[in-house]
LOVO-551058 format. One record per residue: residue number from 0; residue in three letters; x, y, z of N, C-alpha, C, O in turn. Coordinates in nm, 2 decimals. Layout:
# residues N
ATOM   vodo   sefi     n_xx     n_yy     n_zz    ca_xx    ca_yy    ca_zz     c_xx     c_yy     c_zz     o_xx     o_yy     o_zz
ATOM    NUM    ALA        X        Y        Z        X        Y        Z        X        Y        Z        X        Y        Z
...
//
This chain:
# residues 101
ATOM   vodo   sefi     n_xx     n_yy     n_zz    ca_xx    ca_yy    ca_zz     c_xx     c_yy     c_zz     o_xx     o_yy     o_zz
ATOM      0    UNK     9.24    11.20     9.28     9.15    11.30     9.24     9.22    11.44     9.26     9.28    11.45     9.36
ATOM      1    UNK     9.21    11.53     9.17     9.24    11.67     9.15     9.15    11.72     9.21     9.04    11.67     9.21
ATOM      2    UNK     9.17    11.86     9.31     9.11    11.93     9.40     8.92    11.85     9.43     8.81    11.90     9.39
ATOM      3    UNK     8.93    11.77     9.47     8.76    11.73     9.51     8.75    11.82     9.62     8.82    11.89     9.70
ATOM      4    UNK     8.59    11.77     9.60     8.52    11.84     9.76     8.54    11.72     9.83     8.53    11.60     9.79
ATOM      5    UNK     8.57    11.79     9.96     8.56    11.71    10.06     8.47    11.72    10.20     8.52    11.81    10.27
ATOM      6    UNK     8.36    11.65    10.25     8.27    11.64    10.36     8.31    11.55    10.45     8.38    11.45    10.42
ATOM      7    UNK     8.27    11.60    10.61     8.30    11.52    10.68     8.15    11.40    10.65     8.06    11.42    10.57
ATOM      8    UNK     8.16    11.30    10.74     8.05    11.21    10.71     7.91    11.26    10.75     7.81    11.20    10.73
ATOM      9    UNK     7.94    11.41    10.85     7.81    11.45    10.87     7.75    11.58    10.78     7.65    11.65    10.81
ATOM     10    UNK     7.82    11.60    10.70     7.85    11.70    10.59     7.92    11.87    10.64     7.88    11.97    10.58
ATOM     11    UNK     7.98    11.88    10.72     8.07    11.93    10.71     8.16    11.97    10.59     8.22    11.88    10.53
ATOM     12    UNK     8.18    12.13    10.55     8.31    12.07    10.46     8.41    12.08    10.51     8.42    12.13    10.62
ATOM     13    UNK     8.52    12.02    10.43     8.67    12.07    10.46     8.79    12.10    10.32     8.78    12.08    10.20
ATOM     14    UNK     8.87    12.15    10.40     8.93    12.19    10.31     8.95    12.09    10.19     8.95    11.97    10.22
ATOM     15    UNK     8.97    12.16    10.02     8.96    12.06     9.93     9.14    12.04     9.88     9.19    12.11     9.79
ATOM     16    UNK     9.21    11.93     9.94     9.35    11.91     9.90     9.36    11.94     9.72     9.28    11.96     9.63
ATOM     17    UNK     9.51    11.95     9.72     9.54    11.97     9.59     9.52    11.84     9.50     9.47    11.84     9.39
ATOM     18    UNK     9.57    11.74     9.58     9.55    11.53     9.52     9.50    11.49     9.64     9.51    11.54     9.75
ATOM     19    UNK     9.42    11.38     9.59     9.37    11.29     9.71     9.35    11.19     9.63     9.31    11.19     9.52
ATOM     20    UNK     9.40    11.06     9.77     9.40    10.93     9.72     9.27    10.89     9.81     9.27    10.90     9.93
ATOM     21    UNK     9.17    10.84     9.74     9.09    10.81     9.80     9.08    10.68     9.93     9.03    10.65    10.04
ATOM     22    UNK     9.14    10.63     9.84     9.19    10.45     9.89     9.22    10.46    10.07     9.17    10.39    10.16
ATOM     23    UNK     9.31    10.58    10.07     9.37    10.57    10.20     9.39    10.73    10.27     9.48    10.76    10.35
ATOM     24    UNK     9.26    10.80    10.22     9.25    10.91    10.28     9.38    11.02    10.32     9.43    11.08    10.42
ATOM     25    UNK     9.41    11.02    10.17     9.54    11.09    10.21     9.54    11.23    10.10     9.50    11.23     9.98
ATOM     26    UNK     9.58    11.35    10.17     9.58    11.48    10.14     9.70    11.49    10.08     9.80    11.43    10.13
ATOM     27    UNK     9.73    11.56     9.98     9.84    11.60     9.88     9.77    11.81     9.89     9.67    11.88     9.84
ATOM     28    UNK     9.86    11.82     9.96     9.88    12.02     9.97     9.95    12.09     9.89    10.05    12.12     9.96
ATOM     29    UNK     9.97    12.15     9.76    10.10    12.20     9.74    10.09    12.35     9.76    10.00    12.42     9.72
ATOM     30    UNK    10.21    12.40     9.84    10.18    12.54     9.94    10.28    12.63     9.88    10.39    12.63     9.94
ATOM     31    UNK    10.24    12.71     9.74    10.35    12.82     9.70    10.35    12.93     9.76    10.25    12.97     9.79
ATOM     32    UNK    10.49    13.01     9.79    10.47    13.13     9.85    10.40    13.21     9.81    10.31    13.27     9.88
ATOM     33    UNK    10.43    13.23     9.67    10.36    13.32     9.55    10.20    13.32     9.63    10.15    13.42     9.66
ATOM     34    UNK    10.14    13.22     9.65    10.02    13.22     9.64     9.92    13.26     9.81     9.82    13.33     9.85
ATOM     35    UNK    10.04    13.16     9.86     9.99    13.19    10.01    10.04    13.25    10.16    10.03    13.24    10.28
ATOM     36    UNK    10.13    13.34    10.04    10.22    13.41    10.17    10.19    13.54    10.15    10.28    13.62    10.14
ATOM     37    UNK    10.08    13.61    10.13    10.06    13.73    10.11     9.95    13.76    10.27     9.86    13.69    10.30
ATOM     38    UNK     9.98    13.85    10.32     9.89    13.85    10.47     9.88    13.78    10.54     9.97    13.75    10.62
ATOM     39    UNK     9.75    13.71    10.55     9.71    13.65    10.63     9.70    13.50    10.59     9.63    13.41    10.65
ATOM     40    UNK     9.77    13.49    10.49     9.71    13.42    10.39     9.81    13.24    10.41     9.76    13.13    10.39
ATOM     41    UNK     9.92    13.27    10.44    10.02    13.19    10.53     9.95    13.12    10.61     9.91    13.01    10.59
ATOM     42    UNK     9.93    13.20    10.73     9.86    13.14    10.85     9.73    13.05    10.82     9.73    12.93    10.86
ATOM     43    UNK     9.62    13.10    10.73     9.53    13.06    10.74     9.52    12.95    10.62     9.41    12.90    10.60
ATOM     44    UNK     9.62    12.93    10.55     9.63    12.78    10.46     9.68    12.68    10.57     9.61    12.58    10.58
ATOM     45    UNK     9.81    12.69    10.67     9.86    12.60    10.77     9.68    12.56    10.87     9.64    12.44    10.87
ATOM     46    UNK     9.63    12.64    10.92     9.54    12.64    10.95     9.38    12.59    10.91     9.28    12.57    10.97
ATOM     47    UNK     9.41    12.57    10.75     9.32    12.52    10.71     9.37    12.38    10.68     9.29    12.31    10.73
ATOM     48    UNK     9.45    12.32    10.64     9.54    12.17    10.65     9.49    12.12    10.75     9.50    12.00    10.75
ATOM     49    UNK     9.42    12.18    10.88     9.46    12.05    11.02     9.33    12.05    10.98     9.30    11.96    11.06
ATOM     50    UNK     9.19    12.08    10.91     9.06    12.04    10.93     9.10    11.89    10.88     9.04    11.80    10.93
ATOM     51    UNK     9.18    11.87    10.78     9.20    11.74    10.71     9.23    11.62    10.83     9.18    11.52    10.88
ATOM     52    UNK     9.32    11.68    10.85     9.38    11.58    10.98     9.29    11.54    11.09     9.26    11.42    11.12
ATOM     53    UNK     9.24    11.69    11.18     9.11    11.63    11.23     9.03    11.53    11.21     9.00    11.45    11.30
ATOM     54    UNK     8.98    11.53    11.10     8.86    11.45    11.03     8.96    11.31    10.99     8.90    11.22    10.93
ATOM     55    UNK     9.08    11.31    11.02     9.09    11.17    11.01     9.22    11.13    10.87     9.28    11.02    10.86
ATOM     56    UNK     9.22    11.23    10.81     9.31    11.19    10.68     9.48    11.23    10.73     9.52    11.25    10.84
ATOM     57    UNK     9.54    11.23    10.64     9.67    11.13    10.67     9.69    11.29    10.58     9.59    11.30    10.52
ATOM     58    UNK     9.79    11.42    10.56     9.86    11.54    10.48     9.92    11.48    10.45     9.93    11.37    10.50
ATOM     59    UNK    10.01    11.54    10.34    10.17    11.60    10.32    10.14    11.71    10.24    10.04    11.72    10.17
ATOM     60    UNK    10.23    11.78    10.25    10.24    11.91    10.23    10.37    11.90    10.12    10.46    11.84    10.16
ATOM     61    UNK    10.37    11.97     9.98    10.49    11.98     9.92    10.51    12.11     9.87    10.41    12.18     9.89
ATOM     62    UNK    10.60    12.17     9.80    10.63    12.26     9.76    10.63    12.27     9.62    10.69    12.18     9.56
ATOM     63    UNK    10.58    12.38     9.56    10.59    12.35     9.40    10.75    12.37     9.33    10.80    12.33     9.23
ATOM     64    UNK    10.81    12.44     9.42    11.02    12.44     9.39    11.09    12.30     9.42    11.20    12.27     9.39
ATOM     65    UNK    10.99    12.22     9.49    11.01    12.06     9.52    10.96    12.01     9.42    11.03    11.91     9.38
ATOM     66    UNK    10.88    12.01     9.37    10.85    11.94     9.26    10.88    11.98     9.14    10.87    11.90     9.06
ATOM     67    UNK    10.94    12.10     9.09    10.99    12.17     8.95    11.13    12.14     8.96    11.18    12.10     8.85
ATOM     68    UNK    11.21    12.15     9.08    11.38    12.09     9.13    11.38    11.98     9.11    11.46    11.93     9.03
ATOM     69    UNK    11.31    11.91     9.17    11.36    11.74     9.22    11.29    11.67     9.20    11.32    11.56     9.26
ATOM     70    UNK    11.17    11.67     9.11    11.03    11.57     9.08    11.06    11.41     9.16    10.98    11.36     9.24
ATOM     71    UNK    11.15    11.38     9.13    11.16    11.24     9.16    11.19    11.19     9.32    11.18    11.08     9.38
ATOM     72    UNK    11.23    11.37     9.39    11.20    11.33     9.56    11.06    11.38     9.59    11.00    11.32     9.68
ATOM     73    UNK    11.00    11.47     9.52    10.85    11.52     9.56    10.74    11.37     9.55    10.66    11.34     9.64
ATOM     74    UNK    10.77    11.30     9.42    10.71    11.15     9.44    10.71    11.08     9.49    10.61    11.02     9.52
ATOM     75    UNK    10.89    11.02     9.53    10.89    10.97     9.69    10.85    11.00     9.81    10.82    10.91     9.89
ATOM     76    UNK    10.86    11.14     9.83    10.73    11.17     9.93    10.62    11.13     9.94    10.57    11.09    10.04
ATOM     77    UNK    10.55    11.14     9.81    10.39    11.07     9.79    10.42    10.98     9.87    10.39    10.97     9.99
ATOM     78    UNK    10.50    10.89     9.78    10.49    10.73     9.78    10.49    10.73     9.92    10.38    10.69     9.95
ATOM     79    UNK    10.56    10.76    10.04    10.60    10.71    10.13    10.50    10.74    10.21    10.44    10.67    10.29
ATOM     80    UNK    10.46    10.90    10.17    10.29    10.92    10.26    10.17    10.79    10.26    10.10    10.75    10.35
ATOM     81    UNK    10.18    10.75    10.12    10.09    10.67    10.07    10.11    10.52    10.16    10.02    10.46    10.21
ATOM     82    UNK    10.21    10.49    10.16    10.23    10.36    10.23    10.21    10.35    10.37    10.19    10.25    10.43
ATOM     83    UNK    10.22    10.53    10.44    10.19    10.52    10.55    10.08    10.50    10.59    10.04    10.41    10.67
ATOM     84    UNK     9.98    10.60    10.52     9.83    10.58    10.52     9.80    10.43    10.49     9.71    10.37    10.55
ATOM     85    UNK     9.86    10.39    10.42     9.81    10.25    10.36     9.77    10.11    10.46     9.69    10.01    10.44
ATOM     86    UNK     9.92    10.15    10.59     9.91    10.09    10.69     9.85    10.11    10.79     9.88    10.04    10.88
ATOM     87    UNK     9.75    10.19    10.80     9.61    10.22    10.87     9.50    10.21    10.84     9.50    10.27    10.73
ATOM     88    UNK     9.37    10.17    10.88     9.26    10.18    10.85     9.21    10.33    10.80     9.26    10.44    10.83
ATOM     89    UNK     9.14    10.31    10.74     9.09    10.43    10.62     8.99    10.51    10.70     8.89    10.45    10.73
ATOM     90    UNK     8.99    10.65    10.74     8.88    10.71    10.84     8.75    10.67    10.72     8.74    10.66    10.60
ATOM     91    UNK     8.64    10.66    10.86     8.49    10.68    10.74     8.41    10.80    10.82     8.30    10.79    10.86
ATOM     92    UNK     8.47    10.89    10.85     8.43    11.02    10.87     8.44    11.17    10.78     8.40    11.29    10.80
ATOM     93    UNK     8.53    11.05    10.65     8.53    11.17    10.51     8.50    11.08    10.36     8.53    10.97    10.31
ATOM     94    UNK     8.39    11.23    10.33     8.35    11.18    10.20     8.40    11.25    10.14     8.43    11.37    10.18
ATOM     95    UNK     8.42    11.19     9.99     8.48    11.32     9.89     8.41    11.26     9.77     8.39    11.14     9.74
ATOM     96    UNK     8.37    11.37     9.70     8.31    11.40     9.55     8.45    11.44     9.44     8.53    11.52     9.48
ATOM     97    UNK     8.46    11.39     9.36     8.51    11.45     9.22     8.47    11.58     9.18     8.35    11.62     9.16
ATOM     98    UNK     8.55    11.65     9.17     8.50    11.83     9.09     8.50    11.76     8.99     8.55    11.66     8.94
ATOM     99    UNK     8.37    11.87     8.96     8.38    11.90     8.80     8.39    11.99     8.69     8.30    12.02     8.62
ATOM    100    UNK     8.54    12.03     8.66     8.58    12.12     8.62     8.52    12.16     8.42     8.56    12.26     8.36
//
């Protein structure tokens, strides 16, 4: 899913990842400078990533110069995130909705 909302199971929100695989609770971040390095603005994206974690889901964080350079290592990354999550039980402390753009 492309940016969903995401709740904890007591409805909490949290931050809404860039992808998420629902299957295995895994957060896909992509963190441009352009976007999030102006102020305060750095800190409080790193700092909004761990509400995911807390609640149970599995990050990776990529870079959009990682994916426009090297596509084919930015998806290996997935992949390997994916397989990590995959070998864990799935938290049920997050729900997530589909946007609807």
């Amino acid at each position: 899913m492309l940016n969903p909302e995401v709740r904890t199971a007591t409805g909490g929100r949290l931050t809404s990842p860039d992808l998420w695989f629902d299957d295995v609770a895994l957060a896909v971040m992509v963190h441009s400078k352009e976007h999030h390095l102006i102020g305060d603005d750095w800190e409080r994206t790193i700092t909004s990533d761990a509400d995911l974690s807390i609640a149970g889901a599995a990050v990776i964080g990529i870079a959009p110069t990682t994916i426009s350079r090297d596509p084919a290592s930015a998806l290996r990354r997935v992949e390997q995130a994916y397989a990590a999550a995959r070998s864990r039980p799935r938290t049920t402390n997050i729900v997530v909705t589909p946007r609807r753009f």
